[in-house]
C-alpha positions as a LaTeX table, in Angstrom:
\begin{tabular}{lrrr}
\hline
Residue & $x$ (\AA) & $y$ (\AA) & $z$ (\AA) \\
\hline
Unk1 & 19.05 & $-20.75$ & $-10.03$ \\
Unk2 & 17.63 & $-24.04$ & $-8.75$ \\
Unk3 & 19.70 & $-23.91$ & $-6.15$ \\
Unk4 & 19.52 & $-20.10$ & $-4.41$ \\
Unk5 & 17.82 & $-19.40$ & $-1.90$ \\
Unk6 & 14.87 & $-17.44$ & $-2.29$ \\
Unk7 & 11.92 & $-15.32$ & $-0.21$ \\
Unk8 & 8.88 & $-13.83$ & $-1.48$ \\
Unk9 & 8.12 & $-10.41$ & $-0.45$ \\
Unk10 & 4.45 & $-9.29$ & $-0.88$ \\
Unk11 & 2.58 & $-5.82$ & $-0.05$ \\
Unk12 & $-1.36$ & $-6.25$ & $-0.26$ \\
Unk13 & $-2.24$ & $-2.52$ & $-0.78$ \\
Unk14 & $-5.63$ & $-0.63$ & $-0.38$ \\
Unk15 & $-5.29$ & $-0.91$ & $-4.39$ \\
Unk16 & $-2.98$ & $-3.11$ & $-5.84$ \\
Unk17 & $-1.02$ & $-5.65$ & $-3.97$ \\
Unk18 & 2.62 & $-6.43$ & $-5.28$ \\
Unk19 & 4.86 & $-9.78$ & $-5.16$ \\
Unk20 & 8.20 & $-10.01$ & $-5.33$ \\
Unk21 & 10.99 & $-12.89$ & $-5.47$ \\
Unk22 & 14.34 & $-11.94$ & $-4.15$ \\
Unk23 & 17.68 & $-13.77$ & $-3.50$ \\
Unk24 & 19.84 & $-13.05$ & $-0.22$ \\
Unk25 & 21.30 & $-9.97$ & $-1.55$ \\
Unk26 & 17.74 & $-8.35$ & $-2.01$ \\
Unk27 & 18.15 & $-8.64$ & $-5.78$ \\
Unk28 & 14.64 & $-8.52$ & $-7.24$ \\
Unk29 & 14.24 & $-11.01$ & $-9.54$ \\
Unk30 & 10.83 & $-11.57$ & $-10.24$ \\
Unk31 & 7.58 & $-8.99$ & $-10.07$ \\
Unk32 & 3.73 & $-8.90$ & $-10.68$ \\
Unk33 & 1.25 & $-6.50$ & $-9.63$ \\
Unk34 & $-2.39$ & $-7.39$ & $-9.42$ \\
Unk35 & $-5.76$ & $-5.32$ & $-8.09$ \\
Unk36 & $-6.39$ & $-6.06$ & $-4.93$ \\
Unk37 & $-9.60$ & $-7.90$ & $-3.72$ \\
Unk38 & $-11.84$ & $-6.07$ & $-0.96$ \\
Unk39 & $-14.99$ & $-7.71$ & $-1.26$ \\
Unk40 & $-15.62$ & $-12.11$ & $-0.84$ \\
Unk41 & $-13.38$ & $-13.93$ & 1.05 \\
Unk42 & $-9.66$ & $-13.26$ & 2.14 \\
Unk43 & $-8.94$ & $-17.02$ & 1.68 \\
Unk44 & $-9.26$ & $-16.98$ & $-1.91$ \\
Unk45 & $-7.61$ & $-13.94$ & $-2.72$ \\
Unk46 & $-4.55$ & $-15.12$ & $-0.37$ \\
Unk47 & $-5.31$ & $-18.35$ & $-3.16$ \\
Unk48 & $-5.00$ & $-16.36$ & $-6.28$ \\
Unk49 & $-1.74$ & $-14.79$ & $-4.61$ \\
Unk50 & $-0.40$ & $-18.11$ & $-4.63$ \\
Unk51 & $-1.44$ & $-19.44$ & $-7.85$ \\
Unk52 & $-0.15$ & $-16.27$ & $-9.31$ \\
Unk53 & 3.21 & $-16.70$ & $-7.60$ \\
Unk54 & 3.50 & $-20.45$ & $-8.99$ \\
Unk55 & 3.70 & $-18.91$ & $-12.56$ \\
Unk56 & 6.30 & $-16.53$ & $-11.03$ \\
Unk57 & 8.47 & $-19.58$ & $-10.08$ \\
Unk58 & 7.58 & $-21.58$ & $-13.08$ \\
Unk59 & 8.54 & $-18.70$ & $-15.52$ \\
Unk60 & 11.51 & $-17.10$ & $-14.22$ \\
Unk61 & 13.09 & $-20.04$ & $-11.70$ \\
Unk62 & 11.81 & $-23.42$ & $-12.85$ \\
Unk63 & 10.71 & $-23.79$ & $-9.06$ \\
Unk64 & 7.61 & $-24.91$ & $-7.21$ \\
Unk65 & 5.57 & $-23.93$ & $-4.10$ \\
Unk66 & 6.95 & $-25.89$ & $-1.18$ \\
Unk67 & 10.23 & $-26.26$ & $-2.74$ \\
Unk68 & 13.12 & $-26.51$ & 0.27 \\
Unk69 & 14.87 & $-23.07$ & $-1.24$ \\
Unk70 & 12.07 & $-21.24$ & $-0.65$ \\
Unk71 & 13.00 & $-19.56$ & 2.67 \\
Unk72 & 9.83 & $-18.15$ & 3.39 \\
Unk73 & 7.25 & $-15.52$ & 2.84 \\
Unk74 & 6.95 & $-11.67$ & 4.40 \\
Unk75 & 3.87 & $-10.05$ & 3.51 \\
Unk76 & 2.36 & $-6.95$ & 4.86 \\
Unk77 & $-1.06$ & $-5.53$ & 4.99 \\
Unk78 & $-3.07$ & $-2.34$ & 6.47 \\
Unk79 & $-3.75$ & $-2.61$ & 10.21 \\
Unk80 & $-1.15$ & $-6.55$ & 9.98 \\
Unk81 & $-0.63$ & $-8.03$ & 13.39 \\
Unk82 & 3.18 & $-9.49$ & 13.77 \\
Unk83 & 1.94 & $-11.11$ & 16.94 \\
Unk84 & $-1.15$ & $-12.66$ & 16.04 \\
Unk85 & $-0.38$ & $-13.16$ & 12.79 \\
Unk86 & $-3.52$ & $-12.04$ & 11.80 \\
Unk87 & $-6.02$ & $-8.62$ & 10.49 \\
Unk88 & $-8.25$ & $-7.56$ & 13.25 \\
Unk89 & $-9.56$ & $-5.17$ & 10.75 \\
Unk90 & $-8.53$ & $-3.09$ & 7.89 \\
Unk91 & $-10.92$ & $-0.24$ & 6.63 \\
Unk92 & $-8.80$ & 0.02 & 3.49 \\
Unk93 & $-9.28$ & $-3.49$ & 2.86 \\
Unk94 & $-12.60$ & $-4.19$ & 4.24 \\
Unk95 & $-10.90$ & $-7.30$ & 5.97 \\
Unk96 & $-12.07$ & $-7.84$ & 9.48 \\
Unk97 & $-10.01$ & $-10.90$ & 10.95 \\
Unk98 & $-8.72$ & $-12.89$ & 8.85 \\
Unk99 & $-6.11$ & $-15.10$ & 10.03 \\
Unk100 & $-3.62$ & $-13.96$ & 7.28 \\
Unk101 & $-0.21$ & $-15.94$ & 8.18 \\
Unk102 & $-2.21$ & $-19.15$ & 8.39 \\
Unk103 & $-3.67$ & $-18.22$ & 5.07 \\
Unk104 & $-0.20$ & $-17.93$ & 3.67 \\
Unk105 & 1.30 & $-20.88$ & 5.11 \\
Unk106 & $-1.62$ & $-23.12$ & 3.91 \\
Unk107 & $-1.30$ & $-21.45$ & 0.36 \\
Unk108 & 2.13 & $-21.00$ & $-0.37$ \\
Unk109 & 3.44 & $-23.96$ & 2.02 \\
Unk110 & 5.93 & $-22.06$ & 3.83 \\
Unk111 & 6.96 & $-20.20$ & 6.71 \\
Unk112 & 5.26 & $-16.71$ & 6.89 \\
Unk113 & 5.78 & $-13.16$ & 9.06 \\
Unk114 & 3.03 & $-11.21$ & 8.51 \\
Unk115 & 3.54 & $-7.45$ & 9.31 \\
Unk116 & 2.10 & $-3.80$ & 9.18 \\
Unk117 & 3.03 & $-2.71$ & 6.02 \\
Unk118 & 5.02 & 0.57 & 6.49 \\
Unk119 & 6.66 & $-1.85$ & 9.05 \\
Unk120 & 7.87 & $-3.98$ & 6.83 \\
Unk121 & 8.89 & $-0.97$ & 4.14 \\
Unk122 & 11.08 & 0.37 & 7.13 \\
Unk123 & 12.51 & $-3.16$ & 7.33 \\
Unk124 & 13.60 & $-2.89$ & 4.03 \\
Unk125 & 15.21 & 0.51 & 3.97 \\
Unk126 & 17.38 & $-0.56$ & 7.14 \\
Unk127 & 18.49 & $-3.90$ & 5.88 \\
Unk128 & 19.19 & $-2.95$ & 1.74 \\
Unk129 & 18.14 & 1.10 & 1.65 \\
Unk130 & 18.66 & 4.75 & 2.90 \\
Unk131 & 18.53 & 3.55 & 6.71 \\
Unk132 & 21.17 & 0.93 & 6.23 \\
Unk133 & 23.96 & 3.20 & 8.22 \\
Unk134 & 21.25 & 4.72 & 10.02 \\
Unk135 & 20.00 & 3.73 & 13.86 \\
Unk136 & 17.07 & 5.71 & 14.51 \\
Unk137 & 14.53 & 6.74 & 11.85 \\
Unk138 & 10.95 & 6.63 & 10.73 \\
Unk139 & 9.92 & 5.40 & 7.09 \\
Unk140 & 6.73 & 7.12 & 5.86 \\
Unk141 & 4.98 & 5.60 & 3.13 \\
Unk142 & 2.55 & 7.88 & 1.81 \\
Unk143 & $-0.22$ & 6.53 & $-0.45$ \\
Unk144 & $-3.79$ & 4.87 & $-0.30$ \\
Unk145 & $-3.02$ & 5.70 & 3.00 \\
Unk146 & $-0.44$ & 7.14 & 4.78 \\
Unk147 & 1.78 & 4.74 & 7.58 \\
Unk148 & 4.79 & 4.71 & 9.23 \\
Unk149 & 7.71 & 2.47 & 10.64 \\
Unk150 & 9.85 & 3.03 & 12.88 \\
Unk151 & 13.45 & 1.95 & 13.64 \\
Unk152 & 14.86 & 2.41 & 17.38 \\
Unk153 & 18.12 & 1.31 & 18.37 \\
Unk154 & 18.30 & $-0.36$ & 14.74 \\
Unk155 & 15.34 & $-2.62$ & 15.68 \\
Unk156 & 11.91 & $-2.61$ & 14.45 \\
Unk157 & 9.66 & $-0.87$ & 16.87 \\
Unk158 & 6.40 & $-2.73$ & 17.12 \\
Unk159 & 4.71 & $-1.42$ & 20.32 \\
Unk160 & 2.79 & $-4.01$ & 22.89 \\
Unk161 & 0.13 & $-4.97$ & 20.48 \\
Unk162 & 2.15 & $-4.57$ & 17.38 \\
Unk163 & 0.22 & $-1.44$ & 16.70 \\
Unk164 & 2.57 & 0.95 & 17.73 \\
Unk165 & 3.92 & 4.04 & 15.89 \\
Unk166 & 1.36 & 4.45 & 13.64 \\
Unk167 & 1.78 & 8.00 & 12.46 \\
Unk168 & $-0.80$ & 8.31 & 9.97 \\
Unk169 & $-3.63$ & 8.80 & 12.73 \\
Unk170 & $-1.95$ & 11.54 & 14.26 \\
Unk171 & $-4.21$ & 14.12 & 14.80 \\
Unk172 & $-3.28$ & 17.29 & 13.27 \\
Unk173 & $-4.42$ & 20.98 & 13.72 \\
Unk174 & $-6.15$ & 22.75 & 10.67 \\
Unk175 & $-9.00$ & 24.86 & 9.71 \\
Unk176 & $-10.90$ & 22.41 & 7.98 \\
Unk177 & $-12.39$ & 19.53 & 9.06 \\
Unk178 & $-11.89$ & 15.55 & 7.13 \\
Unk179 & $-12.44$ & 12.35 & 8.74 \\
Unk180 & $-10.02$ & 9.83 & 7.90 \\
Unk181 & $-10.84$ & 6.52 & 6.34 \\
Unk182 & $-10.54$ & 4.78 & 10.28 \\
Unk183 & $-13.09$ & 7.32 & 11.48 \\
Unk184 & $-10.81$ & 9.31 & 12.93 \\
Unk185 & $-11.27$ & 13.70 & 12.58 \\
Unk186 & $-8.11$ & 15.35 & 11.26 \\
Unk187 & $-5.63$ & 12.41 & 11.20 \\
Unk188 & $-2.55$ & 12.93 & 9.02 \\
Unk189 & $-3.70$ & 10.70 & 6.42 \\
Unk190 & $-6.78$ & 12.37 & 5.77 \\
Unk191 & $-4.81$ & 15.03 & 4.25 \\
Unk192 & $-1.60$ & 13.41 & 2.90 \\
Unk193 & $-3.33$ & 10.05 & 1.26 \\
Unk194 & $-3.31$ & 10.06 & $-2.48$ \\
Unk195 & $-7.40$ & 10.95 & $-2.00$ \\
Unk196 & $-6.32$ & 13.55 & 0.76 \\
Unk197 & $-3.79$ & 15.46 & $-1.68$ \\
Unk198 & $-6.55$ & 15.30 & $-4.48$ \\
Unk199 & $-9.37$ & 16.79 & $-2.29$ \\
Unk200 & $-6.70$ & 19.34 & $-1.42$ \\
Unk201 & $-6.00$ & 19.90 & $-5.00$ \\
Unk202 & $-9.86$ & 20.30 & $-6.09$ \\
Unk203 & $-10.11$ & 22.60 & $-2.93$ \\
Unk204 & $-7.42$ & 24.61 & $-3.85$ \\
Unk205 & $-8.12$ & 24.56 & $-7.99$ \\
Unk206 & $-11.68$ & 23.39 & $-8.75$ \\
Unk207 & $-10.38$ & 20.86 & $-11.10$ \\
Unk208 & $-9.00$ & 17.28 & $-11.03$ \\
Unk209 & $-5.54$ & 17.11 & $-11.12$ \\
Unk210 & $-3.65$ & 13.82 & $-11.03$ \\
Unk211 & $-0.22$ & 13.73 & $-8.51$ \\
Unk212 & 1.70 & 13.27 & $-11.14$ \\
Unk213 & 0.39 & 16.29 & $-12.66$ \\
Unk214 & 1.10 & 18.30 & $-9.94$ \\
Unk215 & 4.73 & 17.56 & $-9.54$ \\
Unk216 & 5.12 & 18.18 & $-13.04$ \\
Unk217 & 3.55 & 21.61 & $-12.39$ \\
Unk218 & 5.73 & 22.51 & $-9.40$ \\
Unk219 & 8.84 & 21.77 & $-11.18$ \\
Unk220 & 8.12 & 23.92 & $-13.87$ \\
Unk221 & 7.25 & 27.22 & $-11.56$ \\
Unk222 & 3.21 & 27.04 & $-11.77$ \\
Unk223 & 1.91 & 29.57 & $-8.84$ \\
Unk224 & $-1.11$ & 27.17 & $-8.25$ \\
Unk225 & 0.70 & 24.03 & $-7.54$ \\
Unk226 & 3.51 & 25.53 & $-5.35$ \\
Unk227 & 0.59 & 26.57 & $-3.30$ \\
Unk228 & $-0.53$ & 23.16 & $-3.07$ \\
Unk229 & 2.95 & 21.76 & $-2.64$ \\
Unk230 & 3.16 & 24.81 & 0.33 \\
Unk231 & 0.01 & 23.44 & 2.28 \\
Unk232 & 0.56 & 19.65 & 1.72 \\
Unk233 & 3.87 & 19.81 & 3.26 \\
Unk234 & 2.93 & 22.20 & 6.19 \\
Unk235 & 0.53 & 19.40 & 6.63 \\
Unk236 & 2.66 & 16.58 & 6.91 \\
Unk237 & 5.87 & 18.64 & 8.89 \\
Unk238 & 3.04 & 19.22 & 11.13 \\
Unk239 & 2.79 & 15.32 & 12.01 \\
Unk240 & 6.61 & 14.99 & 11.36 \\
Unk241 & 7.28 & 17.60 & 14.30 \\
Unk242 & 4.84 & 15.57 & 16.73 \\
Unk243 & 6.96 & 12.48 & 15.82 \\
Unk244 & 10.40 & 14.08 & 16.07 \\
Unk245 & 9.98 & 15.22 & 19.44 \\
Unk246 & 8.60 & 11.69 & 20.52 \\
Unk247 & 10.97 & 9.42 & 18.62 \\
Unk248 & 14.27 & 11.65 & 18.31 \\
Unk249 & 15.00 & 10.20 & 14.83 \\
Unk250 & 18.37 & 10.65 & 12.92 \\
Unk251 & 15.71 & 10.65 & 9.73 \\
Unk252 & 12.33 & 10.67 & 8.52 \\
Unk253 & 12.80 & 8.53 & 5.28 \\
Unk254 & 9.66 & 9.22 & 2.34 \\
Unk255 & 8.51 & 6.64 & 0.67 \\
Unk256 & 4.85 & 5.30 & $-0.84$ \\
Unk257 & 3.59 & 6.32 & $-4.46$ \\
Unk258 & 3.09 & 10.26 & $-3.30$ \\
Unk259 & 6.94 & 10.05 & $-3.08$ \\
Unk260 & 7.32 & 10.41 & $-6.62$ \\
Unk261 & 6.75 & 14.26 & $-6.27$ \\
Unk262 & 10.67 & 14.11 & $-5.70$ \\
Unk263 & 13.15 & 15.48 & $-4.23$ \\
Unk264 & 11.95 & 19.03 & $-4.51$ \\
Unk265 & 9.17 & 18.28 & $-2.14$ \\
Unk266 & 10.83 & 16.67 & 0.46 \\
Unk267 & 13.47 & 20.15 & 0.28 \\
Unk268 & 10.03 & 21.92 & 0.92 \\
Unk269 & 9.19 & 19.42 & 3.57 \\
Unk270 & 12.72 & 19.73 & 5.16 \\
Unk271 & 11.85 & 23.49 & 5.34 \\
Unk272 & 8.69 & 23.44 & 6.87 \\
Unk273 & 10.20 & 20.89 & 9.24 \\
Unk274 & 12.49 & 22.83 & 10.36 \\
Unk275 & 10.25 & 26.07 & 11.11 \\
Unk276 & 7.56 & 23.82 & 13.39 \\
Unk277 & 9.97 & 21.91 & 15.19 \\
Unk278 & 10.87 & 22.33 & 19.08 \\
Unk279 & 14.22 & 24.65 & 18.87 \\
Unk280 & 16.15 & 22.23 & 20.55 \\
Unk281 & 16.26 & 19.48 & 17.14 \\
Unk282 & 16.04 & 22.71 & 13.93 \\
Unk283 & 18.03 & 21.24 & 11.40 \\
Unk284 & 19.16 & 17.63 & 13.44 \\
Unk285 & 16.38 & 15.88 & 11.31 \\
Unk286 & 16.76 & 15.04 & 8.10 \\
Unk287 & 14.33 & 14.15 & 5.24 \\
Unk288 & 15.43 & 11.65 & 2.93 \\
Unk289 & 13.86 & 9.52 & 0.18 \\
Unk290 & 13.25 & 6.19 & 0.35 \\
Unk291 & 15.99 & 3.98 & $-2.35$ \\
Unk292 & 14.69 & 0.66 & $-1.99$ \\
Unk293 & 11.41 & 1.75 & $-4.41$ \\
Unk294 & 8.64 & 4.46 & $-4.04$ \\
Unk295 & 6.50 & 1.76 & $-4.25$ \\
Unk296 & 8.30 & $-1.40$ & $-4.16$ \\
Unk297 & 9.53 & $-0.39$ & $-0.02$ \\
Unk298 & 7.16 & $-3.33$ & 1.09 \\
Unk299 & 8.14 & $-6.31$ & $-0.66$ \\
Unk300 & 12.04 & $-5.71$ & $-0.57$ \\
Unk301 & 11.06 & $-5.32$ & 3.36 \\
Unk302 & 8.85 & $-8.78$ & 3.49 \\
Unk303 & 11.83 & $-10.55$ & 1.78 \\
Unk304 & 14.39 & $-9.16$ & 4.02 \\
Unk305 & 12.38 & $-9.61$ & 7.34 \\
Unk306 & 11.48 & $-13.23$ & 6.76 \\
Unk307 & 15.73 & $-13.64$ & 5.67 \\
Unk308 & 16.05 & $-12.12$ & 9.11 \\
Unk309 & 13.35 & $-14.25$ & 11.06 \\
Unk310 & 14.46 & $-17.53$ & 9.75 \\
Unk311 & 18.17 & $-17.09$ & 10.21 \\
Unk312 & 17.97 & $-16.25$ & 14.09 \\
\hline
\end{tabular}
């Protein structure tokens, strides 16, 4: 094991922020999840990342930071500049520019891409997951918040300032009114987030009801939570429509902890897809579910985008 070569894939989350290890073949072979820091400074949380990921090495491949098979680090964030390298400002986070691939490169004394997150998850799915035989999709990674990646032509689509195709802030029409966690009225991800869905569930019920709770109610026939199942996905085929008609995708592949409602919401989502659609692309779109992880897309897409970077 001394002797593979190795990346480290990490995902810092508006909760938790995951590392990974993986070998060339995206084989995972070394994990930790830890809360993430939003208050104090970046620079010592990006310092706990890498003392944590020294016992990683130590533990599982008798390796050290700045070792020479250490290939290099992809790490995504909210609101991650690929150009700049750096975090003009996250509201998830309550980071406001921090130079995050110098960070990283200081820490963990290697080379570094820094990335949007649902970038990087999209990465992932086209190099090891459901967009591997797939030229033209968008990954959406629905959790804290929601975000999106998009693949054109089979290459990352970034936009001039590397803030490009980020569906989340799509504004959406409804009835009621929610500002998003940017500031933004009516975005997408004010009503798909993990806190969206749960305001939509105490709306809808009048009691707190966990995700996980209500996937295990739709499945099982409850009137109440295929309601809620109804309305959430009108909600997000609403931004999916806006997106297909823009981007043309082959796929919109779901991903992000809120994926774990399964494969019987994404068939409702498929449906309602279809019915708000322009005519011209009913039933060309498909929804499919991310394979890498529902909440692993991140890190398998760090690993395999700094693979990619260093090899060119």
């Amino acid at each position: 094991m001394k002797n593979k070569q190795i990346a480290f894939g990490i995902d810092i989350g508006g909760t938790n922020t995951k590392m990974g290890i993986f070998d060339l073949e995206g084989k995972l072979l070394s994990f930790k999840t830890i809360p993430t820091a939003k208050i104090g400074d970046p620079a010592l949380f990006i310092e706990q990342l890498a003392q944590e990921s020294q016992q990683m090495l130590n533990s599982e491949l008798e390796m050290k930071l700045g070792d020479k098979n250490i290939v290099g680090l992809g790490a995504g964030a909210p609101m991650a500049n690929y150009f700049t390298g750096s975090i003009e400002h996250a509201p998830n986070l309550g980071w406001t520019n921090v130079p995050l691939k110098i960070l990283f490169e200081k820490y963990f004394l290697c080379p570094s891409v820094i990335e949007n997150d649902a970038n990087l998850a999209a990465v992932g799915e086209k190099k090891w997951g459901s967009g591997k035989d797939l030229t033209d999709f968008v990954l959406i990674t629905l959790g804290t918040g929601v975000g999106t990646g998009l693949i054109l032509d089979g290459k990352l689509y970034r936009g001039f300032n590397a803030l490009g195709a980020e569906g989340g802030h799509i504004i959406i029409p409804h009835e009621k009114k929610r500002l998003c966690s940017c500031g933004g009225m009516n975005h997408l991800e004010s009503f798909l987030s993990a806190k969206g869905i749960k305001e939509t569930i105490s709306e809808l019920t009048h009691e707190e009801w966990t995700i996980e709770k209500l996937g295990t109610l739709f499945r099982s026939g409850d009137l109440k939570a295929t309601a809620i199942i109804n309305q959430i996905a009108t909600e997000l085929a609403t931004g999916l429509a806006s997106m297909g008609v823009l981007f043309g995708p082959q796929a919109f592949i779901i991903g992000g902890g809120v994926s774990k409602l399964g494969d019987t919401f994404n068939q409702v989502v498929q449906k309602k897809l279809d019915e708000h659609i322009h005519f011209s692309l009913k039933g060309k779109i498909k929804i499919l579910a991310a394979t890498l992880s529902s909440d692993k897309g991140a890190i398998y897409g760090g690993a395999a985008h700094i693979f990619d970077e260093v090899s060119k």
